[in-house]
N, C-alpha and C positions, 0 to 999 in steps of 0.2 A: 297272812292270806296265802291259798293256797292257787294257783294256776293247773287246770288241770287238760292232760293233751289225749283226745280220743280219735285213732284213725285204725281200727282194726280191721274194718270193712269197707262199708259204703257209705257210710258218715264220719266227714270232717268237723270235728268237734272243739271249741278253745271253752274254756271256763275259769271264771274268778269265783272261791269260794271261801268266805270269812267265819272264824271258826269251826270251819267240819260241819256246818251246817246248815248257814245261811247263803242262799245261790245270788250273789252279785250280779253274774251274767251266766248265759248259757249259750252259746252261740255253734249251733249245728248248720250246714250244709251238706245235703244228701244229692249223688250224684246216681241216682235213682231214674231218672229220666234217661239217661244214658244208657241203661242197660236194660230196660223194657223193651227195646227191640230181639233182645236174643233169649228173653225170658228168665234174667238171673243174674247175680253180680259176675262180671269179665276182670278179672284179677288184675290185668294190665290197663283196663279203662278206669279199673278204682283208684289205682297209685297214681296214674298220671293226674287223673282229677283230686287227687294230697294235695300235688305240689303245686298244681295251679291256686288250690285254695286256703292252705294253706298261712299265708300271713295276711291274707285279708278276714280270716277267722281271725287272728289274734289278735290283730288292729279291734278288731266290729268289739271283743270280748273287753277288751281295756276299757276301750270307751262308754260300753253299757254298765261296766261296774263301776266309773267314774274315777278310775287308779291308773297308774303308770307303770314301767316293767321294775322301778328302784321299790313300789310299794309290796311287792313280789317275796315272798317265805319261802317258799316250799315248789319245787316243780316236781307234778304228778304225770307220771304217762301211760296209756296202757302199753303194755308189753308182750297180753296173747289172751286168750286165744284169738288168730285171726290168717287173716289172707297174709304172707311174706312178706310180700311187697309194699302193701297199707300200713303193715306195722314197722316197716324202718324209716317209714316219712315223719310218722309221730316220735319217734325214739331219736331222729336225725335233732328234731327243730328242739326237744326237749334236752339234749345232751347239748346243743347249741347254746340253747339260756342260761341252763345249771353253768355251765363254763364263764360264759360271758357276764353273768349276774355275782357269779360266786356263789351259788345259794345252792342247798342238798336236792337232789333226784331220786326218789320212790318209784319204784315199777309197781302195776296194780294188776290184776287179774281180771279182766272185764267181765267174768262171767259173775268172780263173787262180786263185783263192783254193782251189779245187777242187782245180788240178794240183798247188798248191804243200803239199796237206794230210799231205804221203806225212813232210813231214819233222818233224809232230806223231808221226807211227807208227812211222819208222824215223829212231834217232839216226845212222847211216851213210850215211845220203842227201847229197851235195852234187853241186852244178854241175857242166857240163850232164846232163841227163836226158829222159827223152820223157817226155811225158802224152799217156792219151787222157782226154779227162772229156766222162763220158755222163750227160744229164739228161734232163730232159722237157721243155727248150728247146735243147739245145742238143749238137752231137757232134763234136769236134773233136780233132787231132791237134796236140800244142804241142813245140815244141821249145823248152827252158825251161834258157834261157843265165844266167841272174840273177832276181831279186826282180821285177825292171824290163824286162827284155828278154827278151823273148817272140815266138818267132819261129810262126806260124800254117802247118802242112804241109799237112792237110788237115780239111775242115768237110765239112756234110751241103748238099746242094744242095736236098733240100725238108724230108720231115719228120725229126726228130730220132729216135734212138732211143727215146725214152721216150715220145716222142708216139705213133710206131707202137705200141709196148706197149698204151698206152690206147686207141688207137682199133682194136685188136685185140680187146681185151678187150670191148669196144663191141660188135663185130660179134658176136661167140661168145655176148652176152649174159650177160657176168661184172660185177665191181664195179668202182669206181674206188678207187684207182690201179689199172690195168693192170698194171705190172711184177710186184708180189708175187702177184696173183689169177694169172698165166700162168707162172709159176715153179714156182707151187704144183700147180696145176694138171696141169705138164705133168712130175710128179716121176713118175723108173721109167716113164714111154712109153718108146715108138720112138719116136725122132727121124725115123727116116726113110721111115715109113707114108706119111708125107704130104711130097714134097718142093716149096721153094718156092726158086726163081731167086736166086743169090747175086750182085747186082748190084754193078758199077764192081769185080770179080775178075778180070778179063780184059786189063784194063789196067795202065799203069803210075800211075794217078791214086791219090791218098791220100784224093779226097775220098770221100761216101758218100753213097748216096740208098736210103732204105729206104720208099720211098712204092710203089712197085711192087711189094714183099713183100705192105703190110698191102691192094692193091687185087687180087692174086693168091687171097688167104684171103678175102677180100669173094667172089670169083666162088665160091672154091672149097666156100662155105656158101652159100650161095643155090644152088648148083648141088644140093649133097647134101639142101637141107631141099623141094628141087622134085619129091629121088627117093624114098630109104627115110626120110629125115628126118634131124633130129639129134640121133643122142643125146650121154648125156655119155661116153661110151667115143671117140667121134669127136670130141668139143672136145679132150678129154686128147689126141687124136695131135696134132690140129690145131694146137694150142697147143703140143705139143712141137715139132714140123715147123717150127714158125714161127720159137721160139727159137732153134732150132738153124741155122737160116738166118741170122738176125743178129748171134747171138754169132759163126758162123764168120768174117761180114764184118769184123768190129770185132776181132777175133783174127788175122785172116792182113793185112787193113791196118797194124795196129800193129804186127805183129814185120817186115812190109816195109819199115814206118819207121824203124825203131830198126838195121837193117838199114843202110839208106841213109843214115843220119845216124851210122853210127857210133857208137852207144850202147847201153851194157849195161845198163842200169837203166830200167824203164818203171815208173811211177805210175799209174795208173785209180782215178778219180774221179768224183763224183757220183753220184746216185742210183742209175743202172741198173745201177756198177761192184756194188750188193750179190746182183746175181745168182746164183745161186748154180752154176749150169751154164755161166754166162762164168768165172765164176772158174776151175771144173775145166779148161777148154779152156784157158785162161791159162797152166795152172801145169801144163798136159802140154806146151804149146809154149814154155814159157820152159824147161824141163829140157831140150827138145829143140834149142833154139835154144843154151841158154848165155846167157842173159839174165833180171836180176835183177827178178822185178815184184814191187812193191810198191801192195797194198790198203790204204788207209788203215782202221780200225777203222769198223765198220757203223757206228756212231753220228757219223761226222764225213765219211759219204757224201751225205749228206743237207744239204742248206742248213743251215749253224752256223756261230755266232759264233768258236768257234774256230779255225778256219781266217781269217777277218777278223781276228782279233788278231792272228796270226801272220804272217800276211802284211803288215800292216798294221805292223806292227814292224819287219819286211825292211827294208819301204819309207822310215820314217824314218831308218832307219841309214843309207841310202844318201842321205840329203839329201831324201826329198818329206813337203812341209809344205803341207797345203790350209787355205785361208782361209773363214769362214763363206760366199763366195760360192758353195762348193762344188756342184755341180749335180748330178742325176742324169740317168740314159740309158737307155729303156729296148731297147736290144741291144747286142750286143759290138764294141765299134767303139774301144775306146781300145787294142790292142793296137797294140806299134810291134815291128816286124821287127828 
């Protein structure tokens, strides 16, 4: 059994995971309500709320998997990408156990830990397959050859999907997170009341830049609160218009990928994958396409320990064993082609 420890960001995560595949426990606490006052995670409000929460996540995880810390294999941690401070709370308590237990420590890469979550959801999933995994750092295209070998097709050249979300939501004058508040928001509008520029479509590039969208919806509210104003009948187009602009991005990129790579199976991942109008676009162009996508379950879209056990398991079968030197990073830089 694998323990898997996730604090990259703003979820305090403990997880028991039997065989790489079966989630014993999942136990997240997100310190989310805390930073909704300043519109965004506070790097210093996330770490201190680790260490506060920290071993009562790994009590609540024991207990829901019904095992003890002797029943313990393998400690899995993430190690990056994340905030500095959040990832040396998780690498502290995980270097702690591997020491104290005597058992080997895996560092995992939360982003691919993301792509690799689809085979928590779907027992038919094997090698190779595409990932996109969309978060609020990070939006990228993986071609996912192995556990270990990860080949990078296409990234965001500024802001990520989920950053534009929130600094959308920003503008219009909604809460933080941005993604749920503009989903919610923009349910049963037109999409296409309000249209906004479908950038890097015109090309054959896989990458993405969605900073031009959320500076487009900038003019286009400053423009309308100069004229009749804004009401909430015009944020709901607004906020649909917008979505419907970035789900198309992240929808006609991916199946061009999976296209060019010769792959029936796509995965999506991370936070903004819980979309609920990327999904529908998903699952009208995967019928149309002939290609298998797989959602991993809402509750393991999000930063969770479970997808780090599980990957983290991958990884020791395949031979990698990290030593208490183990470091963290905070951006995506360990991937190898």
């Amino acid at each position: 059994m694998t323990l898997g420890i996730e604090t990259s960001c703003d979820e305090t995560s403990f997880s028991v995971v039997k065989d790489g595949r079966v989630i014993l426990s999942n136990v997240v606490f997100s310190s989310v309500k805390e930073h909704k006052a300043f519109g965004g995670v506070v790097p210093e409000i996330a770490s201190r709320s680790h260490l506060e929460a920290v071993l009562s996540c790994l009590d609540d995880s024991l207990k829901k998997a019904k095992v003890s810390l002797k029943d313990i294999d393998l400690i899995a941690v993430t190690q990056g990408p994340g905030l500095m401070g959040s990832l040396l709370v998780g690498l502290a308590a995980a270097k702690t156990l591997a020491l104290a237990l005597e058992k080997p420590l895996v560092g995992v890469d939360h982003v691919i830990a993301h792509a690799y979550a689809g085979f928590l959801s779907d027992r038919t999933l094997s090698f190779p397959y595409l990932s996109l995994v969309i978060s609020g750092g990070h939006t990228m295209i993986l071609k996912m050859e192995g556990p270990s070998r990860v080949k990078v097709l296409g990234t965001t050249v500024d802001d990520a999907a989920g950053e534009a979300f929130d600094k959308v939501a920003k503008i219009l004058g909604l809460g933080y997170p941005g993604g749920p508040e503009i989903d919610r928001l923009s349910r049963d509008e037109d999409p296409n009341r309000f249209f906004f520029t479908r950038p890097f479509l015109s090309n054959d590039s896989l990458n993405f830049s969605f900073s031009g969208i959320k500076t487009a919806v900038f003019y286009k509210v400053d423009k309308l609160k100069a004229g009749r104003g804004l009401g909430l009948k015009l944020k709901k187009q607004i906020a649909a218009g917008f979505q419907e602009a970035v789900c198309d991005v992240l929808v006609k990129k991916t199946i061009r990928a999976a296209h060019a790579e010769a792959l029936k199976k796509v995965v999506v991942g991370g936070g903004v994958s819980a979309n609920r109008r990327l999904r529908q676009k998903f699952g009208v162009a995967a019928r149309k396409e002939g290609i298998g996508m797989i959602f991993p379950d809402i509750a393991l879209c999000q930063d969770n320990a479970a997808m780090i056990a599980a990957l983290g398991t991958a990884l020791y079968r395949e031979g990698k064993a990290d030593t208490l030197d183990l470091a963290s990073y905070p951006d995506f830089q360990k991937v190898r082609a």
